[in-house]
Structures are given as structure tokens and as C-alpha cells.
C-alpha positions as CSV (number, residue, x, y, z in Angstrom):
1,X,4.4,-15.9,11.8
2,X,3.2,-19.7,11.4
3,X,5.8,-21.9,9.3
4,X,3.2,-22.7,7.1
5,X,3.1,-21.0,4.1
6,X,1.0,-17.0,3.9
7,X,-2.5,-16.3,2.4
8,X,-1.2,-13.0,0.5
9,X,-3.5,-9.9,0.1
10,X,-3.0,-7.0,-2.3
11,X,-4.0,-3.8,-2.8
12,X,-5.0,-2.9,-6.0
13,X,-4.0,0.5,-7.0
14,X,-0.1,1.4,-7.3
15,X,0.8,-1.9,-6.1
16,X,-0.5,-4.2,-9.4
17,X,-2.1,-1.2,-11.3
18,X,-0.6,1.6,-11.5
19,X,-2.4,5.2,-10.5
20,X,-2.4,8.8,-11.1
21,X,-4.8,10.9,-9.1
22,X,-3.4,14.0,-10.3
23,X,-4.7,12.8,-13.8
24,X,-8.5,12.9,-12.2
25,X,-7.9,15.5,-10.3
26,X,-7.0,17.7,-13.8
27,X,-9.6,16.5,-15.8
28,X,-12.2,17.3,-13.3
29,X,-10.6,20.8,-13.0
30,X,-11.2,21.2,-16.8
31,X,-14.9,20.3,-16.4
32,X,-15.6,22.6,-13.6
33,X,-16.4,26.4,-13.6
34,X,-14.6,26.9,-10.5
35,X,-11.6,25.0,-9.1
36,X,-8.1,24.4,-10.4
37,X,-6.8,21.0,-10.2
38,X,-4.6,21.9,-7.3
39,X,-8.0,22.9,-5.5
40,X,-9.8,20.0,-6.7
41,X,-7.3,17.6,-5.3
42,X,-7.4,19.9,-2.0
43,X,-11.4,19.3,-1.7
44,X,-11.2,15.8,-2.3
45,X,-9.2,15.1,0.4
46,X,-10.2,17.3,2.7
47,X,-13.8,16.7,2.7
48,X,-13.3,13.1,1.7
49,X,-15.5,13.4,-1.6
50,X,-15.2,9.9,-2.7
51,X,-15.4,8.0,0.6
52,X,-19.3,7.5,0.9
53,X,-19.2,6.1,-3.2
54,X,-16.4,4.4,-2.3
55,X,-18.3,2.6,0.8
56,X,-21.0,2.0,-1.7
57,X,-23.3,4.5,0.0
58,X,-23.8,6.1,-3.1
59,X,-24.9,4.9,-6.6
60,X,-23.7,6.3,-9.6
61,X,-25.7,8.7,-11.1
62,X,-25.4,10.1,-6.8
63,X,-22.0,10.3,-7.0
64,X,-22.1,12.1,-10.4
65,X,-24.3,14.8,-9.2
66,X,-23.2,15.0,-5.7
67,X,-19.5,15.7,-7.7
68,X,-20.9,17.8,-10.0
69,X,-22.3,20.4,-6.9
70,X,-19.5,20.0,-4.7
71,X,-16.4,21.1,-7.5
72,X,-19.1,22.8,-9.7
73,X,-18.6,20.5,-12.7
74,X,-20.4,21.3,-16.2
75,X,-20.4,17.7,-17.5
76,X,-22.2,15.2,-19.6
77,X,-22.3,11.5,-17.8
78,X,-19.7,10.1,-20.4
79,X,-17.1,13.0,-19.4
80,X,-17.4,12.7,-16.1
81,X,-16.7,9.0,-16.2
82,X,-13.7,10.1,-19.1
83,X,-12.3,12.2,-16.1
84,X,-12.7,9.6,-13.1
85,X,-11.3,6.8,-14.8
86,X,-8.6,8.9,-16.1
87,X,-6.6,8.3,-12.7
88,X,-6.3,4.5,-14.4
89,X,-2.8,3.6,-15.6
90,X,-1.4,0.5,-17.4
91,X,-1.0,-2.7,-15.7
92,X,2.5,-3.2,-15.0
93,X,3.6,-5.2,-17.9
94,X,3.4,-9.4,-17.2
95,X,1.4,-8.8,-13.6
96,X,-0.4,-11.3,-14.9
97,X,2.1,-14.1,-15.4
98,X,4.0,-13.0,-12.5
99,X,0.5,-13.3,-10.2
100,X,-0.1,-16.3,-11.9
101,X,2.9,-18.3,-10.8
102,X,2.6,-16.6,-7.2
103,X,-0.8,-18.2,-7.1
104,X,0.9,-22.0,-7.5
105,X,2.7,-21.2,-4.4
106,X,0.2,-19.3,-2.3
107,X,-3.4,-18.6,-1.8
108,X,-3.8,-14.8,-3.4
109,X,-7.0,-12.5,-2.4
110,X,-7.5,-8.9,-3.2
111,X,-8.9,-5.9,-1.3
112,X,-9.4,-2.3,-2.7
113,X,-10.8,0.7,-1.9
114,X,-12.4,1.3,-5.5
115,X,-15.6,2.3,-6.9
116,X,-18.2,0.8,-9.4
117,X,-17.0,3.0,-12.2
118,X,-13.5,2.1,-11.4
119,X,-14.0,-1.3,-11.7
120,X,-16.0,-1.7,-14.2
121,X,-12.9,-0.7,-16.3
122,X,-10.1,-2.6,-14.6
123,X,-11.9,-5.8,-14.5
124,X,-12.7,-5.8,-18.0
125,X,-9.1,-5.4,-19.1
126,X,-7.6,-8.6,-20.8
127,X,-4.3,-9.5,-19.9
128,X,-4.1,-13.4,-19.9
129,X,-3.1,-15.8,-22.7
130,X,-6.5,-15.9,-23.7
131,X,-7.6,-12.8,-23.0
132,X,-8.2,-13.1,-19.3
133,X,-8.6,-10.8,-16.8
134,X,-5.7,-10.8,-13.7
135,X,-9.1,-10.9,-11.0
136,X,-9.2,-14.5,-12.3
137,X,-6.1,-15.4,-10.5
138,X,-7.4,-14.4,-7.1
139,X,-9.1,-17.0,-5.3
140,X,-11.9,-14.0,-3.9
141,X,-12.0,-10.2,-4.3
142,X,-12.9,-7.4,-2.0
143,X,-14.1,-3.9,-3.4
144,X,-14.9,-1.2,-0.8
145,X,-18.5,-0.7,-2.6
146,X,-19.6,-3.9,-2.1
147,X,-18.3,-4.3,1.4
148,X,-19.6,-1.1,2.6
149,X,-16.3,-0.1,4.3
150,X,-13.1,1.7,2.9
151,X,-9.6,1.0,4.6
152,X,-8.3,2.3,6.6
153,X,-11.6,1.0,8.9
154,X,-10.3,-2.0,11.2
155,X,-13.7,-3.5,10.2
156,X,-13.0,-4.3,6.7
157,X,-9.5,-6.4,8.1
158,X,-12.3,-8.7,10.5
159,X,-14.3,-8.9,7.4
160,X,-12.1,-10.6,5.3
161,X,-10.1,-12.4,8.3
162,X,-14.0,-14.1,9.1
163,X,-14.8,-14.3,5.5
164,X,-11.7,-16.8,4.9
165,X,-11.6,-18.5,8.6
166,X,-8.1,-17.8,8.1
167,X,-6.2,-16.3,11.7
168,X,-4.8,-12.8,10.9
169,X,-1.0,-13.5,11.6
170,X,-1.5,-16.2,8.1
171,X,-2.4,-12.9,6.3
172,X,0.3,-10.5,4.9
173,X,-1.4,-7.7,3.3
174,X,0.6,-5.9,0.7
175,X,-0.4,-2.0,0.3
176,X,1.1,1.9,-0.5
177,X,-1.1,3.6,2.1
178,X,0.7,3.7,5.4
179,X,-2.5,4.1,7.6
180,X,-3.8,0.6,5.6
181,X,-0.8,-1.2,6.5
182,X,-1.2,0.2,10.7
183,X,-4.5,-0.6,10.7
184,X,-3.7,-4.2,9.3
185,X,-1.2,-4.8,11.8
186,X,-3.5,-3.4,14.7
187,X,-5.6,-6.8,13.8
188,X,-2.9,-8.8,13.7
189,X,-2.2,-9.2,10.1
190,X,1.8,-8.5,8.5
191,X,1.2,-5.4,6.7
192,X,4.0,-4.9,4.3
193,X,4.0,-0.8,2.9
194,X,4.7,-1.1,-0.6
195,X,6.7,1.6,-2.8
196,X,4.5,2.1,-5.8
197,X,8.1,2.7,-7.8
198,X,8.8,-1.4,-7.7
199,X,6.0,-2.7,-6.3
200,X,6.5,-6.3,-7.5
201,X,10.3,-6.5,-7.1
202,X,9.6,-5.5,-3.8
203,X,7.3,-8.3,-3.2
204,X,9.0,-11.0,-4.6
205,X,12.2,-9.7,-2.5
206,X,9.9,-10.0,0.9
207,X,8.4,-13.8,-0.4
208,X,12.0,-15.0,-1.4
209,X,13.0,-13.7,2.3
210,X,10.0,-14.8,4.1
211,X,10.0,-18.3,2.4
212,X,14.2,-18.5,2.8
């Protein structure tokens, strides 16, 4: 790696906010006429339900009805949001001062796989002194619905990597998903696999070693 100091890039979800897909996949089970949440989660995976709204392919009110037909959901608009955004945790308590004081040492960008009803929510959340959001600290964003691509696709790495004119092997890329982090490192950026357990201990352990 150069000596000089990293651009770092996070993932959002169960490495600064916390997740639960189980939560999501239960709620929608509740709403549907069909599936149990152990078959819900099943079908998402398996048929990759969320990709294409992820990728921005779809809009909202798509998603919702594509959703609705393919785990046979009996829903009004606001439940169905209730139930999506019910995956949605707590922010580890002070993220944001921790990511604050991270960004006087480094230059901090974000890049999620997350969806327009997702983040509507997260962003909105205050955490700051004043009532700030922690996206403020980030010197760019990257959601997978405005991009058009979801990791694990090499192509969103070289989007980012040409967005910033920074060279990949400046980049370490912080994520839980192991095939993210492979397909980082196939472009030539340090993928580092987080453990969603102690995500931020585990971070600052890897900076104080990387900058020791």
C-alpha cells in the first residue's frame, strides 16, 4: 500500500448501522397470505427480490407491487414501508463522534447497497451536536439506486475508483459481505471483512495497525 495515508470506504449496513433482516423478513410474513418468515427470507434470496429496486431499476410504488405479487402481501403503502424499514437498527451509539474524528485524519466515502425507502429513513436520523446527520461527515456517498449497480458487481468498485481519481490500492473498503470485500480486492482495492459484532473496534484496531 502507498505510505501515504488511505481514502477509507464503508459499508453502511452492520458495519455503522446496525441491521436485522430477519426483522423484515417477519413483518412481511405477517402481511402476506402465504409465506412464513423463514420462506420469505428463502424467496428473497433466492430469486434476489430486492436486487433490481436496489439497482434503482425499479421505483417505489414498482417495488411495492412487484413485492406484494411475488410473497402475496395484503398491505396498505404505509405497512409495507413499516415492514421494510423494520430491518433498520440503532446507530451504534457515538458513530458519529467516532466518524467525525476519523474524518480529521482521513478522507471518508460511503458505498451501500440500499434502496430509496431505506434511505430516506437513515439519512434523516440526527445524530450530531446539532442535530446532524452522520452522511455529513462523508466527503461523497454512494447508494446502489442511484448508481444503478449493487455490490458485489466489479463495476460499481471502477465507478467510485474514476469518480474520485483516486488509484484502488489508496482505497480500503470496510464491509460484512465477504463476496464485497473479493470483488474489491479483484480491482485492486484492501478490502477489510468486517464482523458486524464490533465493527468499529475492529476498524480502529486495523487504522492504529495500518498507520503504526
Amino acid at each position: 500500500m502507498s505510505t501515504s495515508k488511505p481514502s477509507l470506504l464503508f459499508d453502511l449496513g452492520n458495519v455503522l448501522l446496525p441491521i436485522d433482516l430477519d426483522k423484515t423478513y417477519h413483518a412481511f410474513s405477517n402481511l402476506s397470505n402465504q409465506y412464513s418468515s423463514q420462506e420469505v427470507k428463502e424467496l428473497t434470496h433466492s430469486q434476489s427480490l430486492w436486487a433490481a429496486y436496489e439497482s434503482g431499476l425499479q421505483s417505489d410504488v414498482e417495488f411495492r407491487e412487484f413485492l406484494r405479487v411475488k410473497l402475496a402481501l395484503n398491505c396498505t403503502d404505509e405497512q409495507f414501508d413499516q415492514a421494510f424499514l423494520a430491518l433498520l437498527l440503532n446507530f451504534h451509539p457515538g458513530v458519529y463522534e467516532w466518524l467525525e474524528n476519523l474524518s480529521k485524519q482521513f478522507s471518508l466515502y460511503l458505498l451501500s447497497n440500499t434502496s430509496a425507502i431505506h434511505a430516506k429513513k437513515f439519512t434523516q436520523v440526527p445524530l450530531g451536536p446539532q442535530g446532524e446527520s452522520l452522511f455529513t461527515l462523508f466527503q461523497k456517498t454512494y447508494f446502489s439506486f442511484n448508481l444503478g449497480l449493487i455490490k458485489p458487481d466489479v463495476n460499481i468498485y471502477y465507478h467510485v475508483i474514476q469518480d474520485l481519481s483516486l488509484k484502488p490500492e489508496n482505497i480500503v473498503f470496510f464491509d460484512d459481505n465477504f463476496h464485497n470485500i473479493e470483488s474489491a480486492k479483484r480491482v485492486g482495492i484492501n478490502g477489510v471483512l468486517i464482523d458486524p459484532s464490533c465493527s468499529l473496534n475492529q476498524i480502529d484496531s486495523y487504522l492504529l495497525q495500518l498507520c503504526s
